[in-house]
C-alpha positions as CSV (number, residue, x, y, z in Angstrom):
1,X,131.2,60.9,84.7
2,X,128.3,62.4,86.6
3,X,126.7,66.0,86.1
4,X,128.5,67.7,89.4
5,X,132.2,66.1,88.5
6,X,131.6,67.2,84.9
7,X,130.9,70.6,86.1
8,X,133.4,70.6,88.3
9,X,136.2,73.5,87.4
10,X,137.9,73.8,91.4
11,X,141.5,73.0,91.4
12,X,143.4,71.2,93.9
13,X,144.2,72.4,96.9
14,X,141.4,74.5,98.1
15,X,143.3,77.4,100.0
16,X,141.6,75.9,103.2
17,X,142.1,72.7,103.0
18,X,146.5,73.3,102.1
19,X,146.5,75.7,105.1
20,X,144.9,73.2,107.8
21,X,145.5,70.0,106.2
22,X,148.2,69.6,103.3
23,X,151.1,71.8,105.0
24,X,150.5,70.3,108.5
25,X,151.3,66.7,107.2
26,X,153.9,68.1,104.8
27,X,155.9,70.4,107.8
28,X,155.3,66.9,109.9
29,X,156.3,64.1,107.3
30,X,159.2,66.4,106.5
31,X,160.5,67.6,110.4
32,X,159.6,63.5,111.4
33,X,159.7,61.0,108.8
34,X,162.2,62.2,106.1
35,X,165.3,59.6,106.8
36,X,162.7,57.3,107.1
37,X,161.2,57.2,104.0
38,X,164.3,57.4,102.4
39,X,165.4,54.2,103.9
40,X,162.4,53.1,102.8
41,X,162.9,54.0,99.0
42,X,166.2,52.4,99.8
43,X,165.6,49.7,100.8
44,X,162.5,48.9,98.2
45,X,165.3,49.7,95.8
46,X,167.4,46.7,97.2
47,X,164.9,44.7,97.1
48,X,163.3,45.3,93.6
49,X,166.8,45.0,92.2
50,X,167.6,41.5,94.2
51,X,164.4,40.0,93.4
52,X,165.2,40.8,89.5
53,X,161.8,43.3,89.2
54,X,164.4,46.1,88.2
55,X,167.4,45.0,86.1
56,X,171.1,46.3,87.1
57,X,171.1,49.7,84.5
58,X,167.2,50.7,86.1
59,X,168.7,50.5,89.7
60,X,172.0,52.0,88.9
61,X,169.6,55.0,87.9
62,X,167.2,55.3,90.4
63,X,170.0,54.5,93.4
64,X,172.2,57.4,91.8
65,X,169.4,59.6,92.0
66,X,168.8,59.0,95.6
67,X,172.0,59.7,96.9
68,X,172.0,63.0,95.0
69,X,168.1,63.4,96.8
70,X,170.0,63.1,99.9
71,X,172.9,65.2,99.5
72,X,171.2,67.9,97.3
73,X,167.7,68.3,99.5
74,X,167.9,69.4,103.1
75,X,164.1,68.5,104.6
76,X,164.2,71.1,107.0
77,X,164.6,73.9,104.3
78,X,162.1,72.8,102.3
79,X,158.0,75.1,102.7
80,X,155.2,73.4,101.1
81,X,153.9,75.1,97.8
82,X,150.8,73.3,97.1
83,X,151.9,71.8,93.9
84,X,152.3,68.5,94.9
85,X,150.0,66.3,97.1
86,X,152.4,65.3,100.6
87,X,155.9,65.0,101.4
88,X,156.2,61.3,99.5
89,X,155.1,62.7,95.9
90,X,157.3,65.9,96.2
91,X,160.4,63.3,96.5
92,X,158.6,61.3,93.9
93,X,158.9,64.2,91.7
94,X,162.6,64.9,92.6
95,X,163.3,61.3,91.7
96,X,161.7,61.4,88.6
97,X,163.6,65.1,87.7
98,X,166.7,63.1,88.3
99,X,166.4,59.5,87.1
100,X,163.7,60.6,84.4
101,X,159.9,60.1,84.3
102,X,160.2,56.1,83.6
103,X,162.8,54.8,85.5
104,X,162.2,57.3,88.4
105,X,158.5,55.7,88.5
106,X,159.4,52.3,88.4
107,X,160.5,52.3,92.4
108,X,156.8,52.6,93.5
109,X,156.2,49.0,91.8
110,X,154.8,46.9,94.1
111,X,154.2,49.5,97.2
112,X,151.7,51.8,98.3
113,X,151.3,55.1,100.8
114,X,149.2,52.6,102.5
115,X,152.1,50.5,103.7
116,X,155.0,53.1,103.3
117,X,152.7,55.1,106.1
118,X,152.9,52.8,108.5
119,X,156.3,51.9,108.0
120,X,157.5,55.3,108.1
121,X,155.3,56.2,111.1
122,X,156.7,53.0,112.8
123,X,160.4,54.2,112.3
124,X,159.9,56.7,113.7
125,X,157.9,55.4,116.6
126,X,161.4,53.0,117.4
127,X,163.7,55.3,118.7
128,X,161.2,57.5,121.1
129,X,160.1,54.0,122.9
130,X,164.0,53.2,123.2
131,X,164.7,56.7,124.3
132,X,161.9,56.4,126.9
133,X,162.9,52.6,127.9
134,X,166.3,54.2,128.5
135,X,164.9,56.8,131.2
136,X,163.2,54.5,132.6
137,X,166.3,52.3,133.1
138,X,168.2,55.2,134.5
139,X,165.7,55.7,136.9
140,X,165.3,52.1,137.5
141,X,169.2,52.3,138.6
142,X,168.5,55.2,141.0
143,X,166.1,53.1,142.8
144,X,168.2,50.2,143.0
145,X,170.7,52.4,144.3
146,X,168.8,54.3,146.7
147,X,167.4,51.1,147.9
148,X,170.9,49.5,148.7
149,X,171.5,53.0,150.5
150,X,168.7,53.4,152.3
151,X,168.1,49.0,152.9
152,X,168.1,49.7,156.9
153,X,166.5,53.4,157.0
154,X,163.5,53.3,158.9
155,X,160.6,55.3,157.6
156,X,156.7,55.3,158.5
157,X,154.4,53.0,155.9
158,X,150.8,54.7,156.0
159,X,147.7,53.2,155.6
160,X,144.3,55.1,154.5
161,X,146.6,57.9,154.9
162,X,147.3,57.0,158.7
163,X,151.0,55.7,159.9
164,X,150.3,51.8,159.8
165,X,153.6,50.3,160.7
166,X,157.5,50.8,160.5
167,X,159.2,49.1,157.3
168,X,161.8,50.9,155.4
169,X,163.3,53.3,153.2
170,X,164.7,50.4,150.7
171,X,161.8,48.5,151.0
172,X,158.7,51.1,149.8
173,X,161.4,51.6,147.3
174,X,161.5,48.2,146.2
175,X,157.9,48.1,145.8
176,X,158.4,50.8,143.3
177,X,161.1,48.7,141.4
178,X,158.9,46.5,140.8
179,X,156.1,48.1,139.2
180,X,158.4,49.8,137.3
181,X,159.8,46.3,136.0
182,X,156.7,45.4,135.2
183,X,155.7,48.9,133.1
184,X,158.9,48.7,130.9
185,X,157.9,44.6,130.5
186,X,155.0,45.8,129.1
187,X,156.6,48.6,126.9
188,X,159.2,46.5,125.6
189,X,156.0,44.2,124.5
190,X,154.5,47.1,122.6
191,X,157.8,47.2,121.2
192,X,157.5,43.8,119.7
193,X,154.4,44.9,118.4
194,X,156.1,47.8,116.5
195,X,159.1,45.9,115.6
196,X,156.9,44.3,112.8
197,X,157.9,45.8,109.3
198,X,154.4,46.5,106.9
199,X,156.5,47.1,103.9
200,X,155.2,45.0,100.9
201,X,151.0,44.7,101.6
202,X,150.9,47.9,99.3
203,X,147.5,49.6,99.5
204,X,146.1,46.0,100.8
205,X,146.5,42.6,99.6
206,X,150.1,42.6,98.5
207,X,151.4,42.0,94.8
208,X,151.8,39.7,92.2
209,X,155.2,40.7,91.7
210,X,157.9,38.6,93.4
211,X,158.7,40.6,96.8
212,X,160.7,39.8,99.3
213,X,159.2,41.4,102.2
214,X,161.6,39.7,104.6
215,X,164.3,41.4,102.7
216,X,163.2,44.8,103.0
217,X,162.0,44.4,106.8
218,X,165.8,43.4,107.7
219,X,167.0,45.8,105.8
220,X,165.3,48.6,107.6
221,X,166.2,47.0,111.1
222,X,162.8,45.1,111.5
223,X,162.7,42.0,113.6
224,X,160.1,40.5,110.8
225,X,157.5,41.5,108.8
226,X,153.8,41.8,109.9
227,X,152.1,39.0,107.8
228,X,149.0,39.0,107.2
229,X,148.6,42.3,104.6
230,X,145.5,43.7,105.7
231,X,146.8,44.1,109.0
232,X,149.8,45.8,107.8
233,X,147.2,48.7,106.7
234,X,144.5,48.6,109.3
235,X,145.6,47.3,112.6
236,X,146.8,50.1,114.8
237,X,147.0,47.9,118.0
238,X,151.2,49.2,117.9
239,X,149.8,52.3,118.3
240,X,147.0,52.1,121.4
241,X,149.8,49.1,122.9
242,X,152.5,51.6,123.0
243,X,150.4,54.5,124.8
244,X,148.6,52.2,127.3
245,X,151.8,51.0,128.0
246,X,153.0,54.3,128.3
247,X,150.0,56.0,130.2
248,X,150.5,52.8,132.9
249,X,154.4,53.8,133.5
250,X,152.8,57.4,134.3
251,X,149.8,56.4,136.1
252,X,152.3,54.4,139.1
253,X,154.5,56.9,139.0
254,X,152.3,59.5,140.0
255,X,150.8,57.2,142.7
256,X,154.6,57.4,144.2
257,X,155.0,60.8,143.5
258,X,151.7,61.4,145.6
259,X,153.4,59.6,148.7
260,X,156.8,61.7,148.0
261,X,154.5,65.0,148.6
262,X,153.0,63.9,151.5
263,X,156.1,62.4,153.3
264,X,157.9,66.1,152.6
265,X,154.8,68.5,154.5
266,X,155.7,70.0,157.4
267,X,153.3,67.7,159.6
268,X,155.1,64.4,158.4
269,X,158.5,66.0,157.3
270,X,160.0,62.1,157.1
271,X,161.2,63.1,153.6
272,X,163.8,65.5,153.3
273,X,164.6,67.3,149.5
274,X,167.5,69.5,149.6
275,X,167.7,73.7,149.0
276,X,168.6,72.6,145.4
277,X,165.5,71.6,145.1
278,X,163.6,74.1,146.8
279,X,161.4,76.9,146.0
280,X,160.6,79.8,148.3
281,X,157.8,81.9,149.4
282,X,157.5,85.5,147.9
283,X,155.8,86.8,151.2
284,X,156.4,84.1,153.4
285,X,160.2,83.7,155.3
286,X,159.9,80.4,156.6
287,X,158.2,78.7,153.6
288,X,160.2,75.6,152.2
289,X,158.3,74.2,148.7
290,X,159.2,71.1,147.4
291,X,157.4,72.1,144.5
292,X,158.9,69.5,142.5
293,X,156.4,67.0,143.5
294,X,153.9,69.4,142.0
295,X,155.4,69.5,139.3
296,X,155.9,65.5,138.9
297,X,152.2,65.3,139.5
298,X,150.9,67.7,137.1
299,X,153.3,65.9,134.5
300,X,152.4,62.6,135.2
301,X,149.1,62.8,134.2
302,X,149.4,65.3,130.7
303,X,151.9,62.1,130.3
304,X,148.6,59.9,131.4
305,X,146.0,61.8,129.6
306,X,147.4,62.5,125.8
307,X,148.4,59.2,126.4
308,X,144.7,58.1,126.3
309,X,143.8,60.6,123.8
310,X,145.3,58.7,121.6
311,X,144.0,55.6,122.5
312,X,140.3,57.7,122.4
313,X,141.3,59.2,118.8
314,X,141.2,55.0,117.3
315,X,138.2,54.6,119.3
316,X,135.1,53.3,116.7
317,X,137.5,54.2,113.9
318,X,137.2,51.8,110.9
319,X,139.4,48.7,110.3
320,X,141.1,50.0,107.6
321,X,143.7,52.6,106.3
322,X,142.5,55.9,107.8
323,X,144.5,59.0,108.3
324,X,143.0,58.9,111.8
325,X,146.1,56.6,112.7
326,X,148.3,58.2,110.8
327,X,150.5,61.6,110.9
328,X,148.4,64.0,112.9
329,X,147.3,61.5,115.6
330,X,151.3,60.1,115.7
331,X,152.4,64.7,116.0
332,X,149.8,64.8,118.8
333,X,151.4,61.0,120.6
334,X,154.9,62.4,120.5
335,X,154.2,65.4,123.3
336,X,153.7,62.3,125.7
337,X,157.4,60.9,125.1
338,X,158.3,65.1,125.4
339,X,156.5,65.2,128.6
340,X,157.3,61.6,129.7
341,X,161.0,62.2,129.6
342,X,160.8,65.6,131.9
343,X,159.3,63.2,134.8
344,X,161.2,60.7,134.6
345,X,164.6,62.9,134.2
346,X,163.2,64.8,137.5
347,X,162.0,61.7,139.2
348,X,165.2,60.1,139.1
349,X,167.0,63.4,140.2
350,X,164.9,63.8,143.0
351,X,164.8,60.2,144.1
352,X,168.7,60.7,144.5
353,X,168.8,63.9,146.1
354,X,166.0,63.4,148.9
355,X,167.1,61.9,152.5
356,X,165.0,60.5,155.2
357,X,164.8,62.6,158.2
358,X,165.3,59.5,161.0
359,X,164.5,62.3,163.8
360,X,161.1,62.9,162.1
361,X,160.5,58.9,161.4
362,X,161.3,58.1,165.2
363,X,159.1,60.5,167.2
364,X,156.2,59.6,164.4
365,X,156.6,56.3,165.0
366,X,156.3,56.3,168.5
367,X,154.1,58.8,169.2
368,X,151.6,56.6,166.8
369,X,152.2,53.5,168.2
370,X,153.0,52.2,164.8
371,X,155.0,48.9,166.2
372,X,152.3,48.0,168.0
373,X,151.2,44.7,165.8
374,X,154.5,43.4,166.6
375,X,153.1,43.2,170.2
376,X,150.0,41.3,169.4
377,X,152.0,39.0,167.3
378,X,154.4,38.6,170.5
379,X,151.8,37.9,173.0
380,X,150.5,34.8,170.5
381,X,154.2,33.5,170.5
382,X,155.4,34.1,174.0
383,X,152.1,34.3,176.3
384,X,150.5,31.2,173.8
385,X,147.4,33.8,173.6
386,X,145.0,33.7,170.5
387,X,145.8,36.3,167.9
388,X,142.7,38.3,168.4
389,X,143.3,38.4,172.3
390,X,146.7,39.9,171.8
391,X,144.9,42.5,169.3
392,X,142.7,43.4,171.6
393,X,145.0,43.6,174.2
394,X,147.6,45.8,171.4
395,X,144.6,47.6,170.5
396,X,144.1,49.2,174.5
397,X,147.7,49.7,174.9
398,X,148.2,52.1,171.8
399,X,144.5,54.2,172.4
400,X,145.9,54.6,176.4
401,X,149.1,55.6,174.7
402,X,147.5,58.1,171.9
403,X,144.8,59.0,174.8
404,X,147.7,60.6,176.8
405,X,149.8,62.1,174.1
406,X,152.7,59.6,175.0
407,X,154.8,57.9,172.9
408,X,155.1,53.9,173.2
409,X,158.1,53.2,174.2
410,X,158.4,56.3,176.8
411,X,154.8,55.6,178.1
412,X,153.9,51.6,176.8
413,X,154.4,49.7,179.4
414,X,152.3,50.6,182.2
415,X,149.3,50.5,179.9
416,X,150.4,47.5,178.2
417,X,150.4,45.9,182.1
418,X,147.2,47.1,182.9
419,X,145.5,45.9,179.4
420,X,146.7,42.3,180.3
421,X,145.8,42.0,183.7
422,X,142.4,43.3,182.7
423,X,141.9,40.7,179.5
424,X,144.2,37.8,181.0
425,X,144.1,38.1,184.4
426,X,148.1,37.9,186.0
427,X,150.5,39.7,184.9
428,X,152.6,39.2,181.9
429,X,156.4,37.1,181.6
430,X,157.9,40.2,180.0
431,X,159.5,43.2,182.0
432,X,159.8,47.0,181.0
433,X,163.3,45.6,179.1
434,X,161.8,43.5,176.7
435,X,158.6,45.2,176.1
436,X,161.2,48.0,174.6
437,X,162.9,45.5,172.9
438,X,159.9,44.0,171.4
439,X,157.8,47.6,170.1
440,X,161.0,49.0,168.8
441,X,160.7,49.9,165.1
442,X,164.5,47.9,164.5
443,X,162.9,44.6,166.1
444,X,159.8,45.4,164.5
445,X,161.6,45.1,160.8
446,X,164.4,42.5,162.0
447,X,161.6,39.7,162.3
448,X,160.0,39.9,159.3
449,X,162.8,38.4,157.3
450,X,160.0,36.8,155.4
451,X,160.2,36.6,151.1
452,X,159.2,39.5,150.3
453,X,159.9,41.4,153.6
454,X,161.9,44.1,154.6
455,X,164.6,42.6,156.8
456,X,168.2,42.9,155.6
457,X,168.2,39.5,154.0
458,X,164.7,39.2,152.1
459,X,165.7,43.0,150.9
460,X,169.3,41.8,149.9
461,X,167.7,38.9,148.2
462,X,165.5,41.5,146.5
463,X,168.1,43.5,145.2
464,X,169.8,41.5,143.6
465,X,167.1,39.8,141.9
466,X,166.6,43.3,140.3
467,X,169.8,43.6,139.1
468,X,169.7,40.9,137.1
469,X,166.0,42.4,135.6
470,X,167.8,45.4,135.2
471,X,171.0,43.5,133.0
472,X,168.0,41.7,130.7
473,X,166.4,45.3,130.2
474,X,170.2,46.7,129.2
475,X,171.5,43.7,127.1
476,X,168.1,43.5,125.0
477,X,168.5,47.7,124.8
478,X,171.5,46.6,123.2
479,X,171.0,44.0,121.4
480,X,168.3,46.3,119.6
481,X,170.5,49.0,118.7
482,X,173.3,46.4,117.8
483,X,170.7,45.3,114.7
484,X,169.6,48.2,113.8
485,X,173.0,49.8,113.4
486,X,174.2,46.6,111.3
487,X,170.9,46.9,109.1
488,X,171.5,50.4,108.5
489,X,175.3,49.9,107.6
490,X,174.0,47.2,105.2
491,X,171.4,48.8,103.4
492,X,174.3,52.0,102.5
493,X,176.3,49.6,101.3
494,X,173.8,47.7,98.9
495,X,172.7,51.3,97.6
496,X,176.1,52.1,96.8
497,X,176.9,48.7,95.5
498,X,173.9,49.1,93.2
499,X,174.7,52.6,92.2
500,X,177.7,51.2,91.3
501,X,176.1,48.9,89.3
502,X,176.5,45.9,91.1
């Protein structure tokens, strides 16, 4: 013992150090974690007594003495004294009151905080990333729906912020479904990655008792353990997965939400959102705020941004067991799945409720000459011009169009006759009727039936191609709950069995 430890007469916990460390993690572990960690004791329990490291009579005991833990001590009511080091050795003391000093410290054999941490923390981590898998699914379905709804609703596509050509209302929308496939793909992956049970590495390198750490992972509703040991304890790649998963979903989102805003100002107005959705001027009569899509904004990135604060919190940490991925950092993560669900319970609100405004979307696109690549394209089939010829010749009909303050199909056509007299030399085969035919926004979106486009049959096709993304996403929701319920429902009935003495 060295000169300043045998010197030493402070005793645990410095006043400071319980009032900003020690009853944080306490209120936390206790508010977050406690039905975790007593499935965990439970389901150590199970285990130690299957594997034959506790007899029958030492199980009986400590399983008694859990259930009474549970029905006797309500978390929520408890305040942290300062008598005891965390949460996990105040129920280590109420074990031991009940089942007695040596049988209630036999249930640690073979475990450690290191691993019951991370399993703990992982429990809880579960249900938030189903909860936000199933917003996004709900949200998912309102843009299916809408989609099918709004499959032949014109609407202008922009550019560098400039109207660029007609396509629809179902089809920008589709282009959203499937980002948003792809951000809950990548969440359910970070799932996977959680899904792995670190119960049984203890503080490190496992035991030398027999374990059976595929026992206790089923039993808490696992898909596996995480094997290699050290891992168990050090890696925190569930942790940074999850939140770049998360802080993508929000990042596209807010892309959308950016267009949403845009499409609803006075100037564009192609977007309609309802009174219900409306907030007014205090000075101003004839102010309509969608203020909504401020909101969804603002949201979107806190989602984005304590999202990567996490991620920046494990950044040149150690790899090791450190509290830096542990309680604290986990308390700070969960104000993203807070925040999270408040966009994407609006977002899917207001994807329902807002309208296109087809008045608005016609004069816009003819006053912007928006169709007019369908004409260039036209010339090359019907006039057997080159591409860049018919641009060119496009490309003076719509500045003579903008030049005047027309609109295309009102004021097209003479310009359109004088641009391919000019760069051709004769006039051209088609007459005032089919030059309408041919720059109207319907024709425009008719012949691009390509995969992918946004004619009526490569946006049916679409469709249901999502719908059958979005069955995977509900039957593997399911099919998650399904096994955790049953692993739950097994692990009561082994404690009482064992309580029981069986």
């Amino acid at each position: 013992m060295g000169i300043l430890q045998a010197n030493d007469h402070t005793r645990f916990p410095d006043p400071v150090y319980r009032a900003t460390v020690l009853k944080p993690l306490f209120d936390g572990a206790r508010l977050h974690h406690a039905g975790a960690l007593r499935a965990i004791d439970r389901a150590h329990l199970v285990m130690l007594v299957e594997t034959g490291i506790l007899d029958a009579a030492q199980g009986a005991a400590i399983a008694n003495a859990l259930l009474a833990m549970a029905r006797e001590i309500d978390p929520a009511a408890l305040a942290y004294g300062g008598d005891v080091e965390d949460y996990f050795f105040y129920m280590e003391r109420e074990l031991k009151a009940r089942a007695g000093t040596d049988i209630g410290g036999r249930l640690h054999t073979a475990r450690s905080r290191n691993d019951i941490d991370h399993t703990f923390l992982k429990l809880g981590f579960k249900p938030r990333i189903d909860g936000m898998l199933a917003a996004c699914r709900e949200l998912l379905t309102a843009l299916i729906e809408v989609a099918r709804r709004d499959r032949d609703v014109l609407i202008v596509a922009y550019t560098h912020g400039q109207p660029a050509q007609p396509t629809t209302h179902g089809h920008y929308l589709a282009a959203i479904i499937e980002v948003l496939i792809r951000d809950m793909e990548r969440l359910e992956a970070a799932r996977e990655i959680v899904d792995l049970c670190p119960m049984g590495a203890a503080a490190i390198t496992t035991s030398g008792f027999p374990i059976d750490r595929h026992r206790v992972a089923g039993l808490l509703g696992f898909s596996a353990p995480l094997q290699n040991s050290y891992s168990c304890i050090a890696a925190t790649d569930y942790l940074t997965s999850v939140y770049s998963a998360i802080a993508l979903i929000f990042l596209h989102l807010g892309r959308t939400v950016q267009d949403f805003q845009f499409w609803s100002s006075f100037e564009v107005g192609q977007l309609y959102l309802p009174n219900a959705f409306v907030q007014i001027s205090s000075i101003m009569p004839q102010k309509r705020n969608p203020v909504p899509f401020e909101h969804l904004r603002h949201l979107s990135s806190q989602a984005v941004g304590r999202s990567r604060a996490v991620i920046d919190v494990m950044h040149n940490t150690p790899f090791t067991d450190m509290t830096d991925s542990e309680a604290d950092t986990h308390e700070m993560g969960y104000q993203v799945f807070d925040v999270g669900h408040r966009v994407l319970d609006l977002l899917t609100a207001t994807i329902r409720a807002g309208r296109i405004d087809p008045e608005r979307v016609a004069v816009n696109l003819s006053r912007s000459c928006a169709t007019i690549t369908e004409l260039a394209d036209w010339l090359v089939r019907s006039e057997g011009l080159s591409f860049r010829l018919g641009h060119e010749i496009a490309a003076d009909v719509a500045r003579g169009v903008v030049a005047m303050a027309g609109d295309l199909p009102g004021d097209g056509y003479p310009v359109f006759l004088k641009a391919f007299e000019h760069h051709v030399g004769r006039k051209p085969a088609a007459d005032v009727a089919e030059f309408a035919k041919m720059i109207s926004p319907e024709h425009f979106v008719a012949v691009r039936d390509r995969f992918g486009g946004p004619a009526p049959s490569a946006m049916d096709a679409a469709l249901t191609s999502y719908e059958a993304v979005f069955e995977g996403f509900e039957a593997r929701a399911t099919a998650f709950s399904r096994h955790e319920a049953e692993a739950a429902a097994e692990l009561d009935q082994r404690v009482l069995d064992i309580a029981r003495g069986g």
